[in-house]
Backbone as JSON Lines, residues from 0, in Angstrom:
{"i":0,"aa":"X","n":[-5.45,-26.33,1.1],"ca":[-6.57,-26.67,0.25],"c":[-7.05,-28.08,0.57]}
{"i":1,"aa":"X","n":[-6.09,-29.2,1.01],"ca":[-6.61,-30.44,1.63],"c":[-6.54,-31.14,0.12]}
{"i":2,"aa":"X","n":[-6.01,-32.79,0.49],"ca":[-6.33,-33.61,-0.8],"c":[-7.54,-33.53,-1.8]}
{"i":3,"aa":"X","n":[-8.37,-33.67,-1.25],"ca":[-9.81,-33.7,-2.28],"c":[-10.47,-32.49,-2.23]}
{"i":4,"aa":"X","n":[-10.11,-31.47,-2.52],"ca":[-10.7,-29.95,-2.47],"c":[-11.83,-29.63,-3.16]}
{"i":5,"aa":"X","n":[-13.08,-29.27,-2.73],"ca":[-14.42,-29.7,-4.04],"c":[-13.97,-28.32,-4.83]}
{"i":6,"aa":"X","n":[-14.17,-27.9,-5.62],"ca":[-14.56,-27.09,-7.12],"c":[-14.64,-25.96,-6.19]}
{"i":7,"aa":"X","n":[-15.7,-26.19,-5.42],"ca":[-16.12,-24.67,-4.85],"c":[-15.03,-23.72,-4.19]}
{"i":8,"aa":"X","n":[-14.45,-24.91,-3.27],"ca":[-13.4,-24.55,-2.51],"c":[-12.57,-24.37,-2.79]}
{"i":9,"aa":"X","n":[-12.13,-24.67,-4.28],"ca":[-10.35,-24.5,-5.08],"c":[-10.64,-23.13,-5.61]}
{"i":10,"aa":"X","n":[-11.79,-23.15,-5.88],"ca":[-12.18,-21.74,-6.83],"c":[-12.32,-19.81,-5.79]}
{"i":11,"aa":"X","n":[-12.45,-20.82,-4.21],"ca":[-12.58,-19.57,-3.43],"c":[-11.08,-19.21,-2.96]}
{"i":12,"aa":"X","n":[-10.38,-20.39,-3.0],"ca":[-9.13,-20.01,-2.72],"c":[-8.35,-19.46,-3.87]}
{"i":13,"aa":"X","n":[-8.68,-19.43,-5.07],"ca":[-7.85,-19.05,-6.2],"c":[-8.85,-17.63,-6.18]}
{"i":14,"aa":"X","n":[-9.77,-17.42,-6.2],"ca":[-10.29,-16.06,-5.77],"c":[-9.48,-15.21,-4.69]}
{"i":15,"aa":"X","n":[-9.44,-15.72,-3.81],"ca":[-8.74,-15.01,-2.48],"c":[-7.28,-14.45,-2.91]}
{"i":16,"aa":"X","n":[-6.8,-15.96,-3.17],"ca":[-5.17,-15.45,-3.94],"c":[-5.33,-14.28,-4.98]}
{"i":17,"aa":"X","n":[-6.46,-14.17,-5.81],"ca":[-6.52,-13.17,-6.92],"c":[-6.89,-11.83,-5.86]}
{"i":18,"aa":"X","n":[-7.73,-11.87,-5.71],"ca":[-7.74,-10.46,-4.76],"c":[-6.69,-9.94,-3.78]}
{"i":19,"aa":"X","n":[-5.44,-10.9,-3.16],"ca":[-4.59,-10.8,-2.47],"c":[-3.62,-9.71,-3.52]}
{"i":20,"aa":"X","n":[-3.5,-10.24,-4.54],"ca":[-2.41,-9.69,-5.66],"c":[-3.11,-8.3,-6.14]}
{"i":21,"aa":"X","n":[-4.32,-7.83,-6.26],"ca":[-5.04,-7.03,-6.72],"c":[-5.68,-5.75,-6.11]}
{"i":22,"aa":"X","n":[-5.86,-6.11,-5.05],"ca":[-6.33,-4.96,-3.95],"c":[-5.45,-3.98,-3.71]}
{"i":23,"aa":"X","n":[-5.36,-2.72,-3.13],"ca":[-5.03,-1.83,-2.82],"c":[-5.52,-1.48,-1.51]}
{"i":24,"aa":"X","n":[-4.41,-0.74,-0.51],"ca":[-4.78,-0.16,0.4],"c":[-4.82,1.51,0.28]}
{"i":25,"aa":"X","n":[-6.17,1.69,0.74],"ca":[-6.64,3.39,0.7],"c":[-5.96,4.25,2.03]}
{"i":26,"aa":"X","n":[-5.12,4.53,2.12],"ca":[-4.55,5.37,2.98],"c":[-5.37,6.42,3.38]}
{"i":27,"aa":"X","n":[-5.55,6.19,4.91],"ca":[-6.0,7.11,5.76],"c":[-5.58,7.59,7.0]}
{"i":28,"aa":"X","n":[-5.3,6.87,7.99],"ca":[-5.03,7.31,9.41],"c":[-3.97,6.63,9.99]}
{"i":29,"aa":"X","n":[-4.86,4.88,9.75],"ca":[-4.27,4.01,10.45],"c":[-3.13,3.39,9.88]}
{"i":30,"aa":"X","n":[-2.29,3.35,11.55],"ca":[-1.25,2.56,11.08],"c":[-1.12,1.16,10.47]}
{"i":31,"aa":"X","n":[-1.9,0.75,9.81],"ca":[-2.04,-0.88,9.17],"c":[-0.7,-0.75,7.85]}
{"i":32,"aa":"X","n":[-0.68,0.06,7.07],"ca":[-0.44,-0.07,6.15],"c":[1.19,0.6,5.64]}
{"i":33,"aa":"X","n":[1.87,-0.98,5.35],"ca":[3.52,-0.94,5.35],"c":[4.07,-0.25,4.5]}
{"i":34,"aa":"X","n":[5.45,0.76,4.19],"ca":[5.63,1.3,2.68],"c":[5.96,0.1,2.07]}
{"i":35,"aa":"X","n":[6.65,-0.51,2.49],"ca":[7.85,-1.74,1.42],"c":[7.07,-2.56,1.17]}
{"i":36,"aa":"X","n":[6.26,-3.43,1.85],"ca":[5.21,-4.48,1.67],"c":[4.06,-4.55,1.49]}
{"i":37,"aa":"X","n":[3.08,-3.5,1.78],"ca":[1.83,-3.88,1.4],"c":[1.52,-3.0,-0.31]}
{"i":38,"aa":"X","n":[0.81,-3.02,-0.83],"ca":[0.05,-2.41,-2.42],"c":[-0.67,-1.41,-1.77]}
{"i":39,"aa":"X","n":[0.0,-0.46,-1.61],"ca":[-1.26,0.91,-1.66],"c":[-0.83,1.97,-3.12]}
{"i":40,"aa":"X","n":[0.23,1.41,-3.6],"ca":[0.48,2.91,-4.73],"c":[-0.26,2.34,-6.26]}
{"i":41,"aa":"X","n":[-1.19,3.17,-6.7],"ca":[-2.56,3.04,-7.61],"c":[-1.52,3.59,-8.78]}
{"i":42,"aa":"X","n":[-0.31,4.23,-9.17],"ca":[0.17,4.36,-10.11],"c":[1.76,3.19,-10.11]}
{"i":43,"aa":"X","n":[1.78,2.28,-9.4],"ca":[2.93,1.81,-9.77],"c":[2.54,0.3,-9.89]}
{"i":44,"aa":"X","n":[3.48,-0.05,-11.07],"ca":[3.05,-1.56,-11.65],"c":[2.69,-2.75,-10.4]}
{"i":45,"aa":"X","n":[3.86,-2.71,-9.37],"ca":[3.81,-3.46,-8.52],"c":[2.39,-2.93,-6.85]}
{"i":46,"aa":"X","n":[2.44,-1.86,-7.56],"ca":[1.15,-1.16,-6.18],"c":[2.03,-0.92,-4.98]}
{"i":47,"aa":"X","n":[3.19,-0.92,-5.11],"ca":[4.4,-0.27,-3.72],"c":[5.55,-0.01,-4.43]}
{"i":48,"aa":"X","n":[6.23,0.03,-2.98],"ca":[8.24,0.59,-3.17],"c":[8.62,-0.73,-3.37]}
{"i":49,"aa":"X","n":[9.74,-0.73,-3.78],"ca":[10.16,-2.04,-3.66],"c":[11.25,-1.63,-2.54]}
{"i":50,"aa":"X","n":[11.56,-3.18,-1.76],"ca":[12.38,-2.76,-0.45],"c":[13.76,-2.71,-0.43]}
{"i":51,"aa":"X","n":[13.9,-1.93,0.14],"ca":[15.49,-1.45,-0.15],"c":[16.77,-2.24,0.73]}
{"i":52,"aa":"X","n":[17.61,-2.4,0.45],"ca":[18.46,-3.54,1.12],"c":[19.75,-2.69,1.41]}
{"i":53,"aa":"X","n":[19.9,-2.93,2.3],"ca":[19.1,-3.33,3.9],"c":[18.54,-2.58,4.37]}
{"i":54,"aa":"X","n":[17.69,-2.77,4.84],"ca":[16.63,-1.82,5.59],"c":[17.26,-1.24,6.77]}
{"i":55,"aa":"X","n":[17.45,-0.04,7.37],"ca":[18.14,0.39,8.34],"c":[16.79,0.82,9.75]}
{"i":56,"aa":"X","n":[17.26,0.23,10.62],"ca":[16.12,0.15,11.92],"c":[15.47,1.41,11.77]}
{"i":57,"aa":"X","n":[16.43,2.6,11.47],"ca":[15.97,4.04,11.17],"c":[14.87,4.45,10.48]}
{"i":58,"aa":"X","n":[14.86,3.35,9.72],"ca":[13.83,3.85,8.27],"c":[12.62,4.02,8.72]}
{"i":59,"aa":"X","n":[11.53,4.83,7.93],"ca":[10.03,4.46,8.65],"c":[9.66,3.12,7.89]}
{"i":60,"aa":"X","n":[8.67,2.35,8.78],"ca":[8.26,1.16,8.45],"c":[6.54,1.6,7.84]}
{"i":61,"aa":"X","n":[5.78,2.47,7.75],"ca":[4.43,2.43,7.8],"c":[4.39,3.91,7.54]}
{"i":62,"aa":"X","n":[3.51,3.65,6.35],"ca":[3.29,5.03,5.45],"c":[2.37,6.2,6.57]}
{"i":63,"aa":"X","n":[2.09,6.18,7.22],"ca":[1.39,7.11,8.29],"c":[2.89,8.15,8.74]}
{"i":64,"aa":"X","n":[4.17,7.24,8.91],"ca":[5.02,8.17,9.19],"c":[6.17,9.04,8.32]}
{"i":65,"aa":"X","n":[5.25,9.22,7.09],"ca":[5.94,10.06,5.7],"c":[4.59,10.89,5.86]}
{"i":66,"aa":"X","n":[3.6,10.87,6.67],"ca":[2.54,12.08,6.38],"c":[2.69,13.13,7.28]}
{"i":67,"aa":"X","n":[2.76,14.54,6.68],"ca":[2.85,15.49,7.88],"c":[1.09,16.12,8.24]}
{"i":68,"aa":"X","n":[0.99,15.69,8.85],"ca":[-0.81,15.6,9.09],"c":[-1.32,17.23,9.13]}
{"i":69,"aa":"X","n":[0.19,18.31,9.99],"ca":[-0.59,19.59,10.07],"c":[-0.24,20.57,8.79]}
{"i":70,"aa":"X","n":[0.23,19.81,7.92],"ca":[-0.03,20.87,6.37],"c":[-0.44,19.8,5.67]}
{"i":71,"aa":"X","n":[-1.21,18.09,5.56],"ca":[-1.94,17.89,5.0],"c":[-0.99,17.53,3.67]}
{"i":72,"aa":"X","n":[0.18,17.01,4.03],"ca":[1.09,16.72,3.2],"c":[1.81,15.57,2.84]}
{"i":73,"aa":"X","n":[2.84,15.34,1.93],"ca":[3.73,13.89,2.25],"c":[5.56,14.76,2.48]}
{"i":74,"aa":"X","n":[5.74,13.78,3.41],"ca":[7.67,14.42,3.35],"c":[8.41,12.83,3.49]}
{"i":75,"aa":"X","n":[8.55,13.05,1.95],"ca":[9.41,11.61,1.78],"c":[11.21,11.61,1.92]}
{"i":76,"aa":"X","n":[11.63,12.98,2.92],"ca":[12.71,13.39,3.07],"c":[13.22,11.98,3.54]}
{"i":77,"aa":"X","n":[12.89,11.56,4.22],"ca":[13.9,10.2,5.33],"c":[13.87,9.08,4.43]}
{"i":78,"aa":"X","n":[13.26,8.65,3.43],"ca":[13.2,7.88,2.23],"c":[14.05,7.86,0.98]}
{"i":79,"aa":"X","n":[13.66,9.63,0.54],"ca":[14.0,9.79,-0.74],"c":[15.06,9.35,-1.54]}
{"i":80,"aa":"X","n":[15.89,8.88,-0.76],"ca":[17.42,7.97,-1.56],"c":[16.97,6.79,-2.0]}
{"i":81,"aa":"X","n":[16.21,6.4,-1.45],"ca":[15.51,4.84,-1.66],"c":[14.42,4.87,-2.73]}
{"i":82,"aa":"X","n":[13.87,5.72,-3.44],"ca":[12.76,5.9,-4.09],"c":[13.05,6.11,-5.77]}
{"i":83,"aa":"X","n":[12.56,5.48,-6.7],"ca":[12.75,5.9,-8.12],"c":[11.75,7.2,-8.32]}
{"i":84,"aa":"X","n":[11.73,7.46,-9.47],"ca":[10.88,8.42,-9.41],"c":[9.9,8.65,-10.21]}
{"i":85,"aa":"X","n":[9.35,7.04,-10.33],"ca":[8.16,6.66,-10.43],"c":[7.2,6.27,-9.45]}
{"i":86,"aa":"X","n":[8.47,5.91,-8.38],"ca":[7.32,5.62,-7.18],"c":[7.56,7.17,-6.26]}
{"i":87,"aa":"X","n":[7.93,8.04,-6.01],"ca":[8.19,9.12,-6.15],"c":[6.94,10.28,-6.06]}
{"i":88,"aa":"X","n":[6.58,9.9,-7.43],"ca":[5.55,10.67,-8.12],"c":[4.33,10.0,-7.46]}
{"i":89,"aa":"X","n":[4.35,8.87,-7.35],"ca":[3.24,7.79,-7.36],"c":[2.67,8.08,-5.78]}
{"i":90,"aa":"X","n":[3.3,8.3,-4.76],"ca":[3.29,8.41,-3.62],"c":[2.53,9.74,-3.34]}
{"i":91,"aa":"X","n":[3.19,10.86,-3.66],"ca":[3.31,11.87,-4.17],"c":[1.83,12.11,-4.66]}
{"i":92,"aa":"X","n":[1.2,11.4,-5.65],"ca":[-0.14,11.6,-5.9],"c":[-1.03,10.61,-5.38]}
{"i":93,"aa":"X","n":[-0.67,10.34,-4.27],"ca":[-1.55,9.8,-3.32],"c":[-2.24,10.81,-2.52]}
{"i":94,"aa":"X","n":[-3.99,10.88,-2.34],"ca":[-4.87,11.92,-1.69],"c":[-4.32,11.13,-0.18]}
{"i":95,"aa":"X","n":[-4.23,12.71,0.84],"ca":[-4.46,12.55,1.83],"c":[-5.96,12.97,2.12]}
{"i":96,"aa":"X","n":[-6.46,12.17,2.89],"ca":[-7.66,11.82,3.54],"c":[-8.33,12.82,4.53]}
{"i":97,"aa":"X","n":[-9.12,12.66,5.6],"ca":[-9.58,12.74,6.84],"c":[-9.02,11.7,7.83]}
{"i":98,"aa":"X","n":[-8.29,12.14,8.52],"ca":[-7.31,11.41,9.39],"c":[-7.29,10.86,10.41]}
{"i":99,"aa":"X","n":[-9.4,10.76,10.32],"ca":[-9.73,10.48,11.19],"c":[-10.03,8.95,11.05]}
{"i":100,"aa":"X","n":[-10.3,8.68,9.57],"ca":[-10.68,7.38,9.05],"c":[-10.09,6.31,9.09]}
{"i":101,"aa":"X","n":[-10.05,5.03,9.2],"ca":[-8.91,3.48,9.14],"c":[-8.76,3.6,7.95]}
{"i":102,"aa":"X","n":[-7.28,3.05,7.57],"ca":[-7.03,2.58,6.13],"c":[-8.35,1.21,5.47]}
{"i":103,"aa":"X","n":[-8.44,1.08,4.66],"ca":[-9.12,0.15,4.0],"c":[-8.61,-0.48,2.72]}
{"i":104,"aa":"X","n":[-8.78,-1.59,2.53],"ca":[-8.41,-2.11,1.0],"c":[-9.81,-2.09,0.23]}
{"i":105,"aa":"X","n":[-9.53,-1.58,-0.7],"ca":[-10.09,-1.42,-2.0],"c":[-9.84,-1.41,-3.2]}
{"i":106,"aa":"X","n":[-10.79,-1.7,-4.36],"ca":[-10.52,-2.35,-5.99],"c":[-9.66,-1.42,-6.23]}
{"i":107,"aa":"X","n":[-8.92,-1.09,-7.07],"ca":[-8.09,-0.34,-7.67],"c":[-8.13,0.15,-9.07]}
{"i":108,"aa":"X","n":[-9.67,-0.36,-9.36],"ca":[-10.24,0.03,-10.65],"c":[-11.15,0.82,-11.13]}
{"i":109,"aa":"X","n":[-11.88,1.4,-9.37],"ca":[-12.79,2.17,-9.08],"c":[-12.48,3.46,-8.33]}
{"i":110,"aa":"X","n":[-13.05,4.32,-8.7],"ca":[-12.18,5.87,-8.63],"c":[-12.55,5.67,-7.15]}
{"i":111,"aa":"X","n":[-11.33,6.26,-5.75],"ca":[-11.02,5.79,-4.99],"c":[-11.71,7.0,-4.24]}
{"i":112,"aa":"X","n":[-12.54,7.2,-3.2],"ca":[-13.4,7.9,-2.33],"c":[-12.65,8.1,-0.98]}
């Protein structure tokens, strides 16, 4: 932010930080979007999994590889020990897409397209 930060500039960065905490990622295709770390789940307090300790190299890292693309499904088989079953459900009622599309972040307050 720099010593003398004008008004404008404290206020875009406390904006940014607010949208950082607030956004959601819309799951679609691309691999951008992490299970453990990024906010894509629209029913759970925190908007993800929380990460499981220790993470085993095995695990999938990126929600693209819990989707089975040719029934248009989720298989949270390689997970499911790791999952409550709130985030579970939450995952679970996540729409799969057109798989042709990039993930995107979007509000999480607006019915999700």
């Amino acid at each position: 932010m720099g010593y003398r930060a004008s008004w404008v500039w404290s206020s875009l960065l406390e904006g940014k930080e607010f949208l950082n905490k607030t956004l959601l990622w819309q799951v679609w295709n691309e691999e951008s979007v992490r299970i453990w770390e990024d906010r894509w789940l629209v029913d759970c307090k925190e908007g993800r999994s929380l990460i499981p300790e220790p993470i085993a190299s095995s695990m999938p890292i990126r929600v693209v590889e819990l989707m089975n693309k040719e029934e248009g499904s989720w298989d949270l088989s390689s997970i499911e020990s790791w999952l409550t079953e709130e985030v579970k459900k939450a995952i679970l009622g996540v729409p799969l897409y057109n798989f042709d599309e990039r993930d995107k972040l979007v509000w999480p307050y607006t019915q999700l397209t």
